[in-house]
C-alpha positions as CSV (number, residue, x, y, z in Angstrom):
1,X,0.0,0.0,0.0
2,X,1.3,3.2,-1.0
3,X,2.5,6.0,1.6
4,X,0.5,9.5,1.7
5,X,3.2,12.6,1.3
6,X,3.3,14.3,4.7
7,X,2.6,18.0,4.2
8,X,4.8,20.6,5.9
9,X,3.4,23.6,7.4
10,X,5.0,26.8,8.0
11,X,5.2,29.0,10.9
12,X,2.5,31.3,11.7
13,X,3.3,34.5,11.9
14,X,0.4,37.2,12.5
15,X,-0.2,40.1,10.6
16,X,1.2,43.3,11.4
17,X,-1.3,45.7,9.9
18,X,-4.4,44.7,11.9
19,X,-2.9,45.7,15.4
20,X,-1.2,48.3,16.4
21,X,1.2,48.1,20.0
22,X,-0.5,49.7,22.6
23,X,1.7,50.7,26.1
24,X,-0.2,49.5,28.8
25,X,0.7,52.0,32.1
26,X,1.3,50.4,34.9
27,X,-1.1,50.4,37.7
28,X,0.5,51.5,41.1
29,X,-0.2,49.6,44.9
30,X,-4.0,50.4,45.9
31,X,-4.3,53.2,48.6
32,X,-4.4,52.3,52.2
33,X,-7.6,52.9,53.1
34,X,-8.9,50.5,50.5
35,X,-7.2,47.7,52.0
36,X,-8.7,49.3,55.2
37,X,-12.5,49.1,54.0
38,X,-11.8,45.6,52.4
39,X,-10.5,44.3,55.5
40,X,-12.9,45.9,57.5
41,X,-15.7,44.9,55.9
42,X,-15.1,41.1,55.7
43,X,-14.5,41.3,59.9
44,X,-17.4,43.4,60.2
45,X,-19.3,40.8,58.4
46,X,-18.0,38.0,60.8
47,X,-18.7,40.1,63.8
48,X,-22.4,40.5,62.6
49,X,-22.7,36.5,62.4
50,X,-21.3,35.8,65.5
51,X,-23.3,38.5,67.8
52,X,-26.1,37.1,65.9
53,X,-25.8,33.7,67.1
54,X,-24.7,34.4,70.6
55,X,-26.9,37.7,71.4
56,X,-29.1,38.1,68.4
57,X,-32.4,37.2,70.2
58,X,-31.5,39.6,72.8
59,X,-31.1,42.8,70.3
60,X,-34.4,44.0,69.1
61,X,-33.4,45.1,65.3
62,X,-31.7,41.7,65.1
63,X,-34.8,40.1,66.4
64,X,-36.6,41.8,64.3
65,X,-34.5,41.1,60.8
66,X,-34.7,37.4,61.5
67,X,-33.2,35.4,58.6
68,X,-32.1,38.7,56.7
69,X,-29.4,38.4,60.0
70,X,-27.2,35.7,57.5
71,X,-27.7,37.8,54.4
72,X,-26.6,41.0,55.7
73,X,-23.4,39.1,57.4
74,X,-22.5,37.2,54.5
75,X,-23.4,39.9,52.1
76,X,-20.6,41.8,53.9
77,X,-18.0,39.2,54.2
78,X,-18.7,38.4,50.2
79,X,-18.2,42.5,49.3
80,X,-15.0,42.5,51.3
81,X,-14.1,39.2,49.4
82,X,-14.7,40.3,46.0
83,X,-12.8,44.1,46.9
84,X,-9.9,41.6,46.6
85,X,-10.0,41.2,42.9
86,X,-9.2,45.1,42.6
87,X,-6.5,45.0,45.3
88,X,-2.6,45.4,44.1
């Protein structure tokens, strides 16, 4: 049975009139007090939980939020978390 020819491919190389270079500037260290709020918010959101299960039936807005208690906690905790992404 005869052999097929094996075909040889060249290197791509991408066109250089579609794109032109673009300098990027370089972003700098976040300011303090971002790292402040992030931090701050994430604690603050595990503070909340935790005075909610050890005093929350003995705090009357707490009493009165109920279930909304875990949602404003770990709404916190998650906006702290996700200030991360942005943090250099």
């Amino acid at each position: 049975m005869p052999k097929s020819k094996v075909r040889k491919k060249t290197a791509y190389t991408p066109p250089t009139d579609r794109r032109t270079p673009v300098k990027v500037r370089a972003a700098g260290p976040s300011h303090p007090v971002y790292k402040v709020v992030m931090f701050g918010l994430m604690l603050l959101g595990l503070a909340w939980l935790v005075v909610n299960y050890l005093a929350g039936h003995k705090i009357d807005f707490m009493t009165e939020l109920g279930d909304w208690n875990f949602a404003i906690g770990f709404a916190l905790m998650i906006t702290g978390l996700l200030m991360t992404m942005r943090w250099r």
